[in-house]
Steps between C-alpha positions, in 0.01 A plus 500: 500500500270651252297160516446502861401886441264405208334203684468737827292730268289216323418400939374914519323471149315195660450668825216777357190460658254500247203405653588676836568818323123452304349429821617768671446750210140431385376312793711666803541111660778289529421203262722256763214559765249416248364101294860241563747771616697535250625770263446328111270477262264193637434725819427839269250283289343401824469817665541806249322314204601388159592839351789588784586120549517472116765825558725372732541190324634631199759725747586235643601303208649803359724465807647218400525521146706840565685361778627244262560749233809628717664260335546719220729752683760247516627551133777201587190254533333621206801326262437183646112460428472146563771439768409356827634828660203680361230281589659462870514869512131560410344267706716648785362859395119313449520314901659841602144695412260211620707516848469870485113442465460217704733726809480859326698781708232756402245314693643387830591197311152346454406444171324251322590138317680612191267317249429778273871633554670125457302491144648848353800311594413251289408674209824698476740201552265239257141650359403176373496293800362793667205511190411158627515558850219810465323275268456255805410777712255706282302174446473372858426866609235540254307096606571581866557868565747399776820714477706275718395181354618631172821627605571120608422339199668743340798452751473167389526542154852695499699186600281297270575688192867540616538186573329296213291727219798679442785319614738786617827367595637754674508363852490796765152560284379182565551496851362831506166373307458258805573720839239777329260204449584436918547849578098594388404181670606572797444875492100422433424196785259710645312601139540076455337451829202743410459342166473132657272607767236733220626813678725662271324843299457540180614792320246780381554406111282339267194525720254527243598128398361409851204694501387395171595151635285596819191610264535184279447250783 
């Protein structure tokens, strides 16, 4: 009973609308009618700027490392560190805030794609697979600037490191590595369609790398 309790309030944790909340308080819009849609960090970058995209990023990761850290109030769990009862437990209580910020009840249950949330999972349940995942990311942000491109590779990575640089043998992890790897796959056809066809935008970092490029030609 408590878990079901503990996991509801990991899904309300998740639900916070960050980036609606910013948008509403600094910019008086909704951020959903603005860029893609939807309520993360990709869209803030796009339409608030780096400084309030950079923001809700770093909320929304907090969201899931906290939601994870839930774990904690279940002192029966905490004498059984590496049991398969823990790790079960906090990747229900990790899943439980993306969902909540994918579908989040604050927000008439539109949300955004749970990258940024997904990775704060990460971090709490295993920060070194998580270290390389952000390592994929910050580099293909910083030769691309595309957000969602990033997040894919990134997406991409998890399973990878699970699955081979690190071995882990626990398997609900495993099979969790690969449906995240599907899950941002299939949550960013749209950003893959853009990024085929030259459409997708660039985030507003690192421009002075392109004009210098710009003035160099």
């Amino acid at each position: 009973m408590k878990e079901l309790l503990l996991i509801m309030c990991a899904y309300l944790i998740g639900s916070i609308p960050t980036a609606l909340i910013i948008s509403k308080k600094y910019f008086s819009i909704d951020i959903r009618d603005y860029g893609s849609g939807n309520m993360g960090a990709t869209n803030t970058f796009r339409v608030l700027g780096k400084k309030y995209g950079t923001i809700v990023m770093c909320f929304d990761i907090f969201k899931g490392m906290l939601a994870v850290g839930l774990f904690y109030l279940m002192p029966s769990y905490l004498q059984h560190i590496n049991s398969l009862e823990r790790t079960n437990f906090m990747i229900g209580l990790g899943l439980s805030a993306v969902l909540g910020h994918v579908f989040p009840i604050w927000a008439n249950f539109k949300g955004g794609k749970g990258v940024a949330t997904l990775f704060g999972m990460i971090v709490a349940i295993q920060p070194l697979i998580a270290l390389s995942c952000v390592g994929v990311f910050l580099l293909v942000l910083f030769l691309t600037r595309y957000v969602s491109l990033s997040s894919i590779l990134a997406g991409i990575m998890l399973p990878i490191s699970v699955l081979w640089i690190w071995n882990e043998h626990e398997p609900l992890y495993r099979l969790f590595a690969l449906l995240v790897a599907v899950l941002i796959i299939i949550t960013h056809q749209k950003n893959i369609g853009k990024l085929l066809k030259g459409m997708e935008n660039r985030v507003p970092i690192l421009k002075h790398r392109d004009k210098r490029k710009t003035r160099n030609k």
